[in-house]
C-alpha positions in Angstrom: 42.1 -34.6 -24.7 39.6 -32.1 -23.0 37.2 -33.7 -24.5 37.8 -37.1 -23.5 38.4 -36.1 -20.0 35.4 -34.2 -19.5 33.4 -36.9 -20.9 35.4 -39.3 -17.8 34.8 -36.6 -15.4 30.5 -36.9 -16.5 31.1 -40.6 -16.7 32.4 -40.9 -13.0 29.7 -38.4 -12.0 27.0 -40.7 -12.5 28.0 -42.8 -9.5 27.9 -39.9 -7.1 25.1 -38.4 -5.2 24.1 -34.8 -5.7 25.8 -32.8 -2.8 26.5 -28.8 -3.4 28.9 -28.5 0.0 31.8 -30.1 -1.7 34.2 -27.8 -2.8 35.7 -28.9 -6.5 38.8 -30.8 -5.2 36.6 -32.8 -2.8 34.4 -33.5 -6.2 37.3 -34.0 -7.7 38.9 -37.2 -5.2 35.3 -38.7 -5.5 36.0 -39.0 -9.6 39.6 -40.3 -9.4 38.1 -42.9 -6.6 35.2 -44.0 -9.0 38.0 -44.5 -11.7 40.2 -46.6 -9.2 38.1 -48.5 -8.4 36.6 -49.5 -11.7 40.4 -50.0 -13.5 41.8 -52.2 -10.3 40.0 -54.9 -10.8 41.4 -55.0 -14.6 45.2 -55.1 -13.1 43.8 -58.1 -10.4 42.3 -59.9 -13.9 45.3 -59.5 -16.0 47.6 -61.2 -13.3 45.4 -63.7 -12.4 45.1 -64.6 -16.1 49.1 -64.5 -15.9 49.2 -67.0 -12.9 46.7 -69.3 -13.8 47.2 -69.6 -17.7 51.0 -69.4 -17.4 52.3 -70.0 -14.4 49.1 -72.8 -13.4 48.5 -70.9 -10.2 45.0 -72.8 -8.9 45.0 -72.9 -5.5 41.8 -71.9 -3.3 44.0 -68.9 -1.6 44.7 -68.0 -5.5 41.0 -67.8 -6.5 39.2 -66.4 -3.1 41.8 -63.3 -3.4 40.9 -63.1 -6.7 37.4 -62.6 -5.5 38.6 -60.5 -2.8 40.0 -58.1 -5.8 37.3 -58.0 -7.8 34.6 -57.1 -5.3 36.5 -53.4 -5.2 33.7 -52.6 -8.0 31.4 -52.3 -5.7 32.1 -49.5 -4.2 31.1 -47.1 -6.5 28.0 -49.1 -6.9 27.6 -48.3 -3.2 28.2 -44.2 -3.0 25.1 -43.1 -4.3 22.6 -44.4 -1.9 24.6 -46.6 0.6 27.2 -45.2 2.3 29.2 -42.0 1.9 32.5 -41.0 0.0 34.7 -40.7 3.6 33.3 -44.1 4.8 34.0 -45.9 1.6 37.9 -44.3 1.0 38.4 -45.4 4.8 36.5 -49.1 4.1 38.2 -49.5 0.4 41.9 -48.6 1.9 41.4 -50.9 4.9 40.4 -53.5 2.2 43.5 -52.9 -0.1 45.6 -53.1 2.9 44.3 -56.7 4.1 43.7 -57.9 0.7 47.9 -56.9 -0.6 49.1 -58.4 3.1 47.5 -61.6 2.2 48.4 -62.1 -1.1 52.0 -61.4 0.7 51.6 -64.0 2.8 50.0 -66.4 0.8 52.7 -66.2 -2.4 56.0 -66.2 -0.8 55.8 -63.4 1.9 59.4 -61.4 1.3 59.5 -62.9 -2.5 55.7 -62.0 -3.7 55.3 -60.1 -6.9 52.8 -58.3 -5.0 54.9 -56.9 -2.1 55.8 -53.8 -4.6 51.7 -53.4 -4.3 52.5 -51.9 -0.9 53.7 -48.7 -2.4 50.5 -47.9 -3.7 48.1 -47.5 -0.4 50.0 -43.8 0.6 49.6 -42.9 -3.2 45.5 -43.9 -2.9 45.1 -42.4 0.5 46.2 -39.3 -1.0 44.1 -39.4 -3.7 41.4 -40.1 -1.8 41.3 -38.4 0.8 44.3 -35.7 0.8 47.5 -35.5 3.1 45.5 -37.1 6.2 44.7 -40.2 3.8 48.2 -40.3 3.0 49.5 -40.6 6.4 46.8 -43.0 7.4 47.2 -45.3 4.3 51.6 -45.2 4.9 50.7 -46.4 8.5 48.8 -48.9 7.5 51.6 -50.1 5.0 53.8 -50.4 7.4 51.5 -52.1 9.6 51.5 -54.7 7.4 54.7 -55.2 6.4 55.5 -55.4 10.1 53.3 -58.2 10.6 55.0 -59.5 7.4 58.2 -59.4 8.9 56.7 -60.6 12.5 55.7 -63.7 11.1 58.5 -64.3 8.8 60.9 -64.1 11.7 58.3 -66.6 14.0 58.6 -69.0 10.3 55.4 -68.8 9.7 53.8 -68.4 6.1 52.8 -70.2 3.0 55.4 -71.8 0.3 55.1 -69.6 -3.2 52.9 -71.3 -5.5 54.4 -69.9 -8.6 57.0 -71.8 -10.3 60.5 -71.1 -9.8 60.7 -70.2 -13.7 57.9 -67.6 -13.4 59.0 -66.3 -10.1 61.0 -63.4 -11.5 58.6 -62.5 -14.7 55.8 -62.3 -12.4 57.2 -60.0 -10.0 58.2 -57.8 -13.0 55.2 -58.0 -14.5 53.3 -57.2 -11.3 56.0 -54.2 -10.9 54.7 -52.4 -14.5 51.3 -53.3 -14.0 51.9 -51.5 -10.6 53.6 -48.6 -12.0 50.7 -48.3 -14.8 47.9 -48.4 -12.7 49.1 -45.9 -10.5 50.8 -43.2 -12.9 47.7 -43.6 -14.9 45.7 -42.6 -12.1 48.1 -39.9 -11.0 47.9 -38.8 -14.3 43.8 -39.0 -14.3 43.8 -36.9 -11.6 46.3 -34.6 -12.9 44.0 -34.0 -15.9 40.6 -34.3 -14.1 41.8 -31.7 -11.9 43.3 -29.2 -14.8 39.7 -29.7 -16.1 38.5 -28.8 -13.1 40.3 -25.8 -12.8 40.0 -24.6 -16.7 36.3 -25.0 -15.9 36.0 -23.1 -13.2 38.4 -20.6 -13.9 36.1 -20.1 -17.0 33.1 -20.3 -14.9 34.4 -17.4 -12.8 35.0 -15.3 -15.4 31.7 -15.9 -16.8 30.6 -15.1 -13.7 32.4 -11.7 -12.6 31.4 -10.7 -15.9 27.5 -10.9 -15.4 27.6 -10.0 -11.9 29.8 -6.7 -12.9 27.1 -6.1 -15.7 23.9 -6.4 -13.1 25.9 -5.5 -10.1 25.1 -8.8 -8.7 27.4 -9.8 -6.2 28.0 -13.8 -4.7 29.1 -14.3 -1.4 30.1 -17.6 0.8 29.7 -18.3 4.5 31.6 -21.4 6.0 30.4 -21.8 8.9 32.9 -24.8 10.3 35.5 -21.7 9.6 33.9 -19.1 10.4 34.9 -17.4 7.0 33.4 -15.6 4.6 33.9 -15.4 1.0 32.9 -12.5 -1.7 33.5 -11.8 -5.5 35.1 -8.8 -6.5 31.9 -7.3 -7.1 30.9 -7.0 -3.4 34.1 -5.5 -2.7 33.1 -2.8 -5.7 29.3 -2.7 -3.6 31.3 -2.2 -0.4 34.3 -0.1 -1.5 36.8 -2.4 -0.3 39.8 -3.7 -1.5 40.7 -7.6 -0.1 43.5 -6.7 1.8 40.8 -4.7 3.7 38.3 -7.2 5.1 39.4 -9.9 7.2 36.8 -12.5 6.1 34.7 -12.7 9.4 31.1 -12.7 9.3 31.0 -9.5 12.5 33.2 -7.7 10.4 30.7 -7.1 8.0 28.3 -5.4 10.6 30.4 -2.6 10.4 30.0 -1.7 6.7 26.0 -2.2 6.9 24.0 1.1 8.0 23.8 1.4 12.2 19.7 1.4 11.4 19.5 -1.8 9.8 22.5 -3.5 11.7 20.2 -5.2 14.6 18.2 -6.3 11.8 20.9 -7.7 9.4 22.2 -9.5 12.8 19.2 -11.0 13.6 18.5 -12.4 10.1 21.8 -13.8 10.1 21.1 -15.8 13.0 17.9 -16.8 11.4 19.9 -18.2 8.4 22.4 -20.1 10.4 19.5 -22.2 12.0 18.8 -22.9 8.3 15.9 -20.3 6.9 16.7 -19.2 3.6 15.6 -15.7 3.7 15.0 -12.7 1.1 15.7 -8.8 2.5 17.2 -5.3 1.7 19.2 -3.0 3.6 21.6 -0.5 3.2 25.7 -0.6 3.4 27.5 2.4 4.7 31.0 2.8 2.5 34.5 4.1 3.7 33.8 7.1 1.5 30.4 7.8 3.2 28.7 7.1 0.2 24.9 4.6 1.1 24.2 2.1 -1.1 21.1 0.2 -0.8 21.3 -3.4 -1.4 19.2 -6.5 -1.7 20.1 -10.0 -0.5 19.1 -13.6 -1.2 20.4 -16.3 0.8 20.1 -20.1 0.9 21.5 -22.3 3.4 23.7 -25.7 2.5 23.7 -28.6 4.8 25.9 -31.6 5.1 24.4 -35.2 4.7 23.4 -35.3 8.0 21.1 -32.3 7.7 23.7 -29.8 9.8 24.0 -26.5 8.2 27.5 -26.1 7.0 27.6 -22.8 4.7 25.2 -20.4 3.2 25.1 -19.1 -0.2 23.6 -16.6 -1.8 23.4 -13.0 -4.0 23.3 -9.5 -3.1 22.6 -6.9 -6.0 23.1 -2.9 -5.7 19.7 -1.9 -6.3 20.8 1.8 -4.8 19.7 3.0 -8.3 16.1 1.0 -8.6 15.7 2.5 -5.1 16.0 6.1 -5.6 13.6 5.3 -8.7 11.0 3.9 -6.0 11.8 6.8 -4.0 11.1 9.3 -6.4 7.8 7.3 -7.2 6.4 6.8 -4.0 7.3 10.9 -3.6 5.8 11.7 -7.5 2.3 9.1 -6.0 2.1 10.8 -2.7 2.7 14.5 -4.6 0.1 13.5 -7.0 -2.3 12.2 -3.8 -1.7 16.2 -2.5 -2.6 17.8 -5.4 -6.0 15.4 -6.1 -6.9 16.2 -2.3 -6.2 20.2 -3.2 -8.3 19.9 -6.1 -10.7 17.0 -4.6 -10.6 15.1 -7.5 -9.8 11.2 -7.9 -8.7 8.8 -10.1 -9.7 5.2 -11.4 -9.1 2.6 -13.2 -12.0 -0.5 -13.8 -11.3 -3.6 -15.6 -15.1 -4.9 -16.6 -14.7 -8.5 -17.5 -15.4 -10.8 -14.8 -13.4 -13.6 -16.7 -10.0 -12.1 -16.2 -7.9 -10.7 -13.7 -9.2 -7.8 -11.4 -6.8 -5.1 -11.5 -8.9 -2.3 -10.5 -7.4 0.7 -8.8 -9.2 3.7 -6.8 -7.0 6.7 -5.6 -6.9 7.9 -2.0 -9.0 10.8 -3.3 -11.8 9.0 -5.1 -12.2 6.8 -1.7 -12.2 10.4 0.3 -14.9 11.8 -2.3 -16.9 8.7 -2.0 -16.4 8.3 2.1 -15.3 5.0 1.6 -12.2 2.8 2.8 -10.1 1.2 -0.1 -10.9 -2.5 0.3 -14.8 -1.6 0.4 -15.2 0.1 -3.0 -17.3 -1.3 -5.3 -15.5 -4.1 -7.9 -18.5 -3.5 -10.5 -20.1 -1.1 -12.4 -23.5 -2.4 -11.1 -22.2 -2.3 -7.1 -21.0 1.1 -8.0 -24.1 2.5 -9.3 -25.8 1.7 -5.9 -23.6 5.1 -4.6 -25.1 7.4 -7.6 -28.2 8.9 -6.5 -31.8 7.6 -7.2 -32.6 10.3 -9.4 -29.4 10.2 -11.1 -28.8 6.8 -11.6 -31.2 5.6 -14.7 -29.3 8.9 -16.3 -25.5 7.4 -15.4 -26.2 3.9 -16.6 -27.2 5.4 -19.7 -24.1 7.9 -20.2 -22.0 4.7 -19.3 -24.1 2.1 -21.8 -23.4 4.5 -24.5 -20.0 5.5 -24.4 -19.5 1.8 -24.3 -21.4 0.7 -27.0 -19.9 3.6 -29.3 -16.0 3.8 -27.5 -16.1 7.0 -26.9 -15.1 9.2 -23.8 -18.0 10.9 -21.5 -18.2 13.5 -19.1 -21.1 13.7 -16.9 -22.0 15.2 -13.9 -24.2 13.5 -11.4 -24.5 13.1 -7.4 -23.3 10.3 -5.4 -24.6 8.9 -1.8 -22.0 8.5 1.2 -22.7 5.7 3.3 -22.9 8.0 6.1 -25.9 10.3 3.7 -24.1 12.6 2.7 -25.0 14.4 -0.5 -21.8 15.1 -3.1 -22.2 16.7 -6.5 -19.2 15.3 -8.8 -18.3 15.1 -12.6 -17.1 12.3 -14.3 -15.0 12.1 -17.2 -13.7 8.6 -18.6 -12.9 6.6 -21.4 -12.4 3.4 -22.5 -9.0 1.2 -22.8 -8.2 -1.6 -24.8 -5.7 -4.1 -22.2 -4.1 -6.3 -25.2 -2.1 -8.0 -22.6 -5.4 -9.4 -20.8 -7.7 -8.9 -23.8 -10.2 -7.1 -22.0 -11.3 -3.2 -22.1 -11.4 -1.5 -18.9 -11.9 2.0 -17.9 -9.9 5.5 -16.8 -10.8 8.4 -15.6 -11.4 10.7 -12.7 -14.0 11.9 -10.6 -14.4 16.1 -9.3 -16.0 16.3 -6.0 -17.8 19.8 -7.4 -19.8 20.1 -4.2 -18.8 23.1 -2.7 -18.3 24.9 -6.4 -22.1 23.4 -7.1 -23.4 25.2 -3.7 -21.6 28.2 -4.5 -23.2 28.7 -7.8 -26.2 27.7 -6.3 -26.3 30.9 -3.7 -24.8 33.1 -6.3 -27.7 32.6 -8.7 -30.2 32.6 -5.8 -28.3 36.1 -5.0 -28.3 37.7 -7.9 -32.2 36.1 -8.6 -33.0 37.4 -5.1 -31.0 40.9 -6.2 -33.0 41.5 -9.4 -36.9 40.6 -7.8 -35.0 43.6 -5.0 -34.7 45.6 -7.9 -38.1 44.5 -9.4 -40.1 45.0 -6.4 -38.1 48.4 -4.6 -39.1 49.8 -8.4 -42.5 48.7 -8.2 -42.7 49.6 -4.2 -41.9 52.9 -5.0 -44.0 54.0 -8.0 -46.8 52.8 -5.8 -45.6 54.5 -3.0 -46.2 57.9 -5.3 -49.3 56.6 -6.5 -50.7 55.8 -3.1 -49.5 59.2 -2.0 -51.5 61.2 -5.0 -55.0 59.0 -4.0 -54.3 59.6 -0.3 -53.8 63.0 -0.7 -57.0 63.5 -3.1 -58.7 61.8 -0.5 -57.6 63.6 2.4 -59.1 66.9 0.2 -62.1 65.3 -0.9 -63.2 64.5 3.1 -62.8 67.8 4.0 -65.1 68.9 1.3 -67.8 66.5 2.0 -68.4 66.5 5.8 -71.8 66.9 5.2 -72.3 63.7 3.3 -71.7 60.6 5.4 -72.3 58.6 2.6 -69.2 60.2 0.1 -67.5 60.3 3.9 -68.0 56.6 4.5 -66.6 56.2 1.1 -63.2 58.2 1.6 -62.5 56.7 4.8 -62.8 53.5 3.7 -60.5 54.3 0.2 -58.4 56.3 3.2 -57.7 52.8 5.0 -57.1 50.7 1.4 -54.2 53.3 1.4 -52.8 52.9 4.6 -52.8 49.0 4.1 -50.9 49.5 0.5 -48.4 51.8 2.4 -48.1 49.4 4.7 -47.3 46.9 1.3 -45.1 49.2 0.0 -43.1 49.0 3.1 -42.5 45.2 3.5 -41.7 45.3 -0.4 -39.3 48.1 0.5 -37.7 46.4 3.1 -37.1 43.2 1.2 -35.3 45.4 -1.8 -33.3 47.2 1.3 -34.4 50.4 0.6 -36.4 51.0 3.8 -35.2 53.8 5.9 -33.9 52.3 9.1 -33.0 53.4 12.3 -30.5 51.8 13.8 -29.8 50.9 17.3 -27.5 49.0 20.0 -30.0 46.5 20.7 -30.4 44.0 24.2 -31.6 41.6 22.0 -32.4 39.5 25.6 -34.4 42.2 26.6 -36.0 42.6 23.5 -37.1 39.0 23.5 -38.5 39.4 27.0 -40.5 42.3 26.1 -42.2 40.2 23.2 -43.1 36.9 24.9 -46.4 38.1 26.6 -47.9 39.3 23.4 -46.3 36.2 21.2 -48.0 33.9 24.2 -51.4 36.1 23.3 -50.7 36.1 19.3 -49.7 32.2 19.2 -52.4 30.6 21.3 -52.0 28.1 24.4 -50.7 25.1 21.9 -47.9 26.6 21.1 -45.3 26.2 23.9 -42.8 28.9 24.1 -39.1 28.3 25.1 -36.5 31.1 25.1 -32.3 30.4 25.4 -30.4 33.2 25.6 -26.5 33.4 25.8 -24.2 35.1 29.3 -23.1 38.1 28.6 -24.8 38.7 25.6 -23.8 40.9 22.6 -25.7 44.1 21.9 -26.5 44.0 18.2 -26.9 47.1 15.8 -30.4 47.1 14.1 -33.8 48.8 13.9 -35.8 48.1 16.5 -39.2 47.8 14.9 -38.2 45.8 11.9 -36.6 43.6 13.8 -39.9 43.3 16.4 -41.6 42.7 13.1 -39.4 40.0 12.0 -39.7 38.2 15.0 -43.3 38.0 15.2 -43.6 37.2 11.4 -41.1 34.1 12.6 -43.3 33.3 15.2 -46.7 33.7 13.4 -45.1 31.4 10.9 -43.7 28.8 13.3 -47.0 28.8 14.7 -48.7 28.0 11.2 -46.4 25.2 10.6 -47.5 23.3 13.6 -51.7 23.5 13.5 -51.4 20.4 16.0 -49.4 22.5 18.8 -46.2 21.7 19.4 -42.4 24.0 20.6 -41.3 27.3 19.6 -37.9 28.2 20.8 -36.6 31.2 20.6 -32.7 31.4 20.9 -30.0 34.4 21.5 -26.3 33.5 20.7 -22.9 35.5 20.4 -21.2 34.2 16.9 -18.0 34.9 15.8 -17.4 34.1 12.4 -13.6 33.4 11.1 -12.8 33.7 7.0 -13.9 30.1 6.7 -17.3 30.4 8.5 -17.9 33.3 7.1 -17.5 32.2 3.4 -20.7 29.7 4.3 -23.0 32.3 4.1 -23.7 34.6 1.6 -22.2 37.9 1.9 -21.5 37.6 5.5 -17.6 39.5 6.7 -15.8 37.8 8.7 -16.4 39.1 12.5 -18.7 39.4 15.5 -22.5 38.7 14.6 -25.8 38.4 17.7 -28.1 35.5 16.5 -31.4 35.4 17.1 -33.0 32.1 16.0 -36.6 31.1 15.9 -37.2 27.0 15.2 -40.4 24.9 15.5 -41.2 21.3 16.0 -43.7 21.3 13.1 -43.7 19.7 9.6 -40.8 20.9 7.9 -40.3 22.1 4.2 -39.1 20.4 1.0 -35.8 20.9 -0.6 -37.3 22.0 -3.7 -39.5 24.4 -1.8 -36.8 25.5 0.9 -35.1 27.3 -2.0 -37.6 29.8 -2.8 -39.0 31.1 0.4 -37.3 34.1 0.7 -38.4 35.0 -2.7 -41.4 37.8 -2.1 -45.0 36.5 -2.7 -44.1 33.1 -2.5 -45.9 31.1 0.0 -47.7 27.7 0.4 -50.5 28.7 2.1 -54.1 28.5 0.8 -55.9 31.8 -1.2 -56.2 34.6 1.1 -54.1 33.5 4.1 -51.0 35.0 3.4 -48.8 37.0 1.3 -45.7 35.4 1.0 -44.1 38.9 2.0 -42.9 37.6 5.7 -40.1 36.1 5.0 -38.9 38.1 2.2 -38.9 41.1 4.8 -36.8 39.1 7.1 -34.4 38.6 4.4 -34.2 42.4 3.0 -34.0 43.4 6.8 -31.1 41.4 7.8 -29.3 42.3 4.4 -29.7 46.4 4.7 -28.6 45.7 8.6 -25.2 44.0 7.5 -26.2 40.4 8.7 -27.7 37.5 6.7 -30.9 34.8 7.4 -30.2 31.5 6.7 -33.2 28.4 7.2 -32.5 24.8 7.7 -35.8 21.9 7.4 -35.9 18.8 6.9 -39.2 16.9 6.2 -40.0 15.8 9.7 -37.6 17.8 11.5 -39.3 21.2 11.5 -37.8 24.2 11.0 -35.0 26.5 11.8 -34.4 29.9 10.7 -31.3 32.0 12.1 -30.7 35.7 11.6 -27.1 37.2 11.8 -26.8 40.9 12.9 -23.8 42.4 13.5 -22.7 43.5 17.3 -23.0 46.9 18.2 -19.6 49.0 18.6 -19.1 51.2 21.4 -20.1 54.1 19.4 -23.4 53.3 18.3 -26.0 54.7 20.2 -28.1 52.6 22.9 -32.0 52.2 22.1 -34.6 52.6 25.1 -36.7 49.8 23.8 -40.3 51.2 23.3 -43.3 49.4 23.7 -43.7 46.6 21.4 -46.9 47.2 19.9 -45.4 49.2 16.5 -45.0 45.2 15.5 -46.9 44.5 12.6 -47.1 41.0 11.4 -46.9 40.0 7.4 -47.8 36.5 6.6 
C-alpha cells in the first residue's frame, strides 16, 4: 500500500511546480487537490450517465453543467505555469460552490440528488487549504443554500427533470457516490500524509545520523515568524538543550564569540536581503568552552521573489582549525629557523603543459632579494640571477642530474636585482608528480655568504701569517748577515784610509748595507716583529705636520684634502711607522692617479660593537682612531685587491717599486692592535682605512718630532 501511495504521491507531483518554501503538509494539500480534481469529474460522468441513460435527463441545463463539471480537470493542468496553488483552491471552491447551487436549482431545488453535494465544500476547503479553507468553504455553503431557500420562498426555480420513478434512486445514488468520493479522498490524504510523515521521519533520522557523524549541523530561519529552527546537532555544537533557546534569531548573538558578533550581525542582514553567503566564526558555550564553526547559508524566496526563510549548514570545524593553527604556527616556526640558518626552500614543476604549482619560501625570496610574485617560473628566467661566470657551470649541474635523476649539490653565486653579490649552495633532486604526470623539482638553497667571506679572511690570515713567518725568518737572518758585512766593513775602512780607491769601495758596500737594513726593517714590520715605540698620538696634529712635505713629495696635481673629526681620539702607536705609513699611502695614491686628481686624508673616532667588530679580522670590540687615505684614481681589480697586502707584490713596472708599502702598513697596524682594511672598485678609486686603538689615560703623550725620520717604501 506504500507502494502504491508513493507512486500517487510522484504521480500528483508531476502537476506541481518546484517550490522548496512549502513545508510537507502544504506539499501535501497540493497532492490531495491534484487527486480531487482528477477523480471529480469521474463522480459528475457516472451520474450523468445515470440521468441520461436511465432516467432520459437531456435538457440543455443537464449537459452545460455537465460541462461545467468536467472543466474541474483543468486545474491541475493550470498549477504549473498558470496560476498558483492558493488562487486555484480559492477559484476551484468558488466554482464547486456555483456549479452544486445550480444543479440545485435547476433539478428540483429542496428535492435534488445533488443538495447532499453541499456537504462536501467544508470537507474540500479543508483539504485544501486547512481550517481557514474550511470556514470559508462552510460560509459559502450556506451562502448558497440561503439563496436556495430565498428563492424557494419568492417560488422561483426550475421543475425536476428526473422522473418521479428515479427521483429517490438518484438521490441515493448521488448520496454514495458523495460519500465515496469524499471518504476516498479523506482517506487519500490520510495515507498521503502517513507517507509523508514515514518519509520524513525516516529522512530525519538519516539525517541526524550523518550530521552527528560530520558534526554538520541544519538550521532554519522563518522569517514571516521570526523563528529559528536547529537539529539536535547544533544544540550539541552550542551546548544547549531546547528548553534553553527561545528560537529567536538575536538570541543567538549571545552564544557567538563578542569578536565576531558585529560580524555575524551584519552577515545576517546581508542574507535577509537575499545573498547566500559562506563564513566562519566562533561560538562561545555555557561551559566556556570555543568552538569554531563554519556556515553556509542560502536564502528561499516565495513566488514572488520575497525572501521568506534561509537555509543552510553549519559544521564544527573547532578540530580542522586547531590543525590549521598548528600549521600556520609549524610554517611560520619553520620560516624562523630557515631565516636563522638563511636557507630556503623550493619546489619547480618544469613542464609548461600542466599546472604551475611552484612554491618559493619566504627565505629563498630573502636570499634572492626578491618579492614572491616576481620569482622566476622557469629554469631559464631563473638562471638569469646566477652569475655570468657561474651560469654555463649551473645549467650543466642542472642538465645532468636531469638527464641521469639523480640529486646535485652545487655551489654557485647569484645576482640581486639591487647587485648584490651572494655565494649559496644548492642541493635538489628530482620528483616524479603521478597525479599531474610531470617531474618537478625540491630542494633548498644556503645563503653561504658570510661563511664564504669568513673562510675567505681566515685563509688570507693564516696565508698572510705564514709569508709573516717566512719573511720575519728571512728578515732576520739577513739582519745578522748584514750586520757581520757591515761590521767587516766598518774594520776594513779604518785600515785603508790611505787608499781612496778600497775607501770608495767600502763606503759604497757601507751604504748597500744601510739600504738592506733599511729592507730588513719593512720586512720586519710586516711579520710584526719590529720593535715599536708606542705613543698617545694627536693623530690631527700629526696629519698637519705631514701636509707640507706630502704637498712637496706628491706634486701640484695632486690636490690634497684633509677631514678630521671634533674632539678627536688620541691613538696609541709608533710615531715613525705610522709617518711612514702615511706617506707610503700617499706616495701610492699619488701613483694611482698619473693624470692628477684628489687625495683626502680623513681622521675619525670609531667605536666598534661585537657585530662591527667581527667584520674585520681580528679587530676587539672597542674604541679604534681611523686614519683613512683614498684617491680619485683608477681603482684595483677584485682578483688583484686580494693580494696587495701580501709583501713583494705590486703592479708596477721593473724597478719602480717593491711591493713592500703596503705590506708594512698591514704588519704595522697588526703589532699596534688595529687592522687596515682597502675598498676599490674599478673606476671608483681607492680607499684604504687603518684602525688603531685609542690611547688610555695611562699611556704616555708623544711630543711629535720633526717628520723627516719618514721613509717611504713603494
Amino acid at each position: 500500500m506504500i507502494i502504491g501511495m508513493q507512486q500517487i504521491d510522484n504521480f500528483a507531483d508531476r502537476f506541481l511546480p518546484p517550490d522548496a518554501s512549502l513545508s510537507p503538509s502544504d506539499r501535501q494539500r497540493e497532492h490531495v487537490f491534484v487527486i480531487a480534481h482528477l477523480a471529480s469529474p469521474v463522480c459528475v460522468v457516472i451520474l450523468s450517465a445515470m440521468l441520461y441513460g436511465l432516467a432520459g435527463v437531456d435538457t440543455p441545463q443537464f449537459f452545460g453543467l455537465m460541462l461545467g463539471f468536467v472543466s474541474f480537470y483543468a486545474y491541475p493542468l493550470l498549477l504549473k505555469r498558470v496560476i498558483s496553488f492558493r488562487t486555484a483552491s480559492y477559484l476551484s471552491t468558488a466554482q464547486l460552490t456555483v456549479m452544486i447551487f445550480l444543479t440545485v436549482y435547476f433539478f428540483g431545488g429542496w428535492s435534488s440528488f445533488a443538495l447532499p453535494w453541499f456537504a462536501s465544500l467544508p470537507m474540500a476547503g479543508m483539504l485544501y487549504l486547512g481550517f481557514r479553507g474550511a470556514y470559508t468553504t462552510s460560509a459559502l455553503a450556506v451562502t448558497g443554500l440561503l439563496v436556495l431557500l430565498i428563492l424557494n420562498l419568492l417560488g422561483h426555480g426550475f421543475p425536476n427533470p428526473i422522473p418521479n420513478a428515479w427521483q429517490t434512486p438518484m438521490l441515493m445514488a448521488s448520496i454514495v457516490l458523495c460519500v465515496i468520493f469524499n471518504t476516498g479522498i479523506a482517506f487519500l490524504h490520510v495515507r498521503l500524509h502517513s507517507l509523508s510523515q514515514d518519509l520524513l521521519q525516516e529522512r530525519d533520522t538519516l539525517s541526524m545520523q550523518i550530521q552527528e557523524m560530520a558534526a554538520l549541523g541544519s538550521w532554519e530561519i522563518d522569517y514571516e515568524n521570526n523563528l529559528v529552527t536547529w537539529s539536535d546537532e547544533v544544540y550539541r555544537m552550542i551546548g544547549l538543550k531546547k528548553s534553553e533557546y527561545d528560537g529567536c534569531p538575536d538570541s543567538f548573538l549571545t552564544y557567538v564569540h563578542p569578536e565576531d558578533r558585529d560580524r555575524v550581525a551584519q552577515q545576517a542582514k546581508d542574507l535577509r536581503k537575499g545573498k547566500d553567503l559562506e563564513y566562519t566564526y566562533r561560538l562561545l558555550r555555557p561551559d566556556g568552552d570555543m568552538r569554531s564553526v563554519h556556515v553556509q547559508a542560502t536564502i528561499i524566496s516565495r513566488v514572488d521573489g520575497v525572501p521568506c526563510k534561509a537555509r543552510g549548514f553549519i559544521q564544527d570545524i573547532t578540530e580542522r582549525a586547531k590543525t590549521e593553527d598548528a600549521l600556520r604556527a609549524s610554517e611560520v616556526r619553520l620560516a624562523e629557523f630557515q631565516e636563522i640558518a638563511n636557507v630556503g626552500s623550493w619546489d619547480l614543476y618544469i613542464a609548461r603543459d600542466k599546472p604551475d604549482k611552484s612554491h618559493w619560501s619566504a627565505g629563498l625570496c630573502r636570499i634572492y632579494g626578491i618579492e614572491k610574485d616576481a620569482f622566476p617560473r622557469d629554469f631559464e628566467s631563473y638562471l638569469t640571477y646566477v652569475h655570468e661566470a657561474d651560469r654555463d657551470r649551473a645549467r650543466r649541474t642542472w642538465t645532468e642530474a636531469f638527464e641521469s635523476d639523480t640529486p646535485f649539490a652545487d655551489e654557485y653565486r647569484i645576482v640581486r636585482p639591487d647587485g648584490t653579490v651572494r655565494f649559496t649552495i644548492m642541493q635538489a633532486r628530482l620528483l616524479q608528480d603521478q597525479r599531474l604526470g610531470t617531474k618537478h623539482w625540491i630542494g633548498t638553497t644556503t645563503d653561504v655568504t658570510e661563511q664564504t667571506l669568513a673562510r675567505d679572511q681566515l685563509q688570507q690570515a693564516q696565508k698572510m701569517e705564514a709569508i709573516g713567518q717566512l719573511t720575519g725568518g728571512i728578515a732576520h737572518d739577513f739582519n745578522n748577515l748584514l750586520t757581520v758585512i757591515l761590521g767587516s766593513l766598518e774594520l776594513i775602512e779604518t785600515r785603508v784610509k790611505g787608499d781612496s780607491t778600497v775607501r770608495a769601495l767600502v763606503e759604497r758596500g757601507i751604504k748597500a748595507s744601510g739600504r738592506g737594513a733599511d729592507l730588513t726593517d719593512r720586512l720586519l714590520a710586516f711579520s710584526r716583529k719590529l720593535s715599536l715605540n708606542p705613543t698617545a698620538l694627536d693623530l690631527d696634529h700629526l696629519v698637519l705636520n705631514m701636509t707640507d712635505m706630502l704637498r712637496r713629495t706628491l706634486g701640484e696635481m695632486i690636490e690634497i684634502r684633509t677631514l678630521g673629526d671634533v674632539d678627536l681620539w688620541r691613538c696609541h702607536a709608533d710615531q715613525s711607522q705610522l709617518e711612514n705609513a702615511l706617506l707610503n699611502l700617499s706616495i701610492n695614491a699619488r701613483d694611482a692617479m698619473p693624470e692628477g686628481g684628489v687625495l683626502t686624508i680623513e681622521t675619525a673616532n670609531i667605536s666598534l660593537d661585537e657585530e662591527a667588530a667581527a667584520a674585520h679580522e681580528n679587530l676587539e670590540p672597542g674604541d679604534y682612531v681611523m686614519l683613512g687615505v683614498s684617491d680619485t684614481g683608477g681603482g684595483i681589480e677584485s682578483d688583484i685587491l686580494k693580494h696587495v697586502f701580501e709583501p713583494f707584490f705590486t703592479t708596477k713596472e721593473v724597478g719602480k717599486g717593491s711591493g713592500l708599502g703596503l705590506s708594512m702598513v698591514y704588519g704595522f697596524s697588526k703589532q699596534s692592535g688595529g687592522n687596515v682594511t682597502i675598498e676599490s672598485a674599478p673606476g671608483k678609486g681607492t680607499a684604504i682605512k687603518i684602525f688603531l686603538p685609542r690611547a688610555l689615560m695611562h699611556h704616555d703623550v708623544a711630543a711629535l718630532s720633526p717628520v723627516a725620520a719618514a721613509r717611504p717604501s713603494a
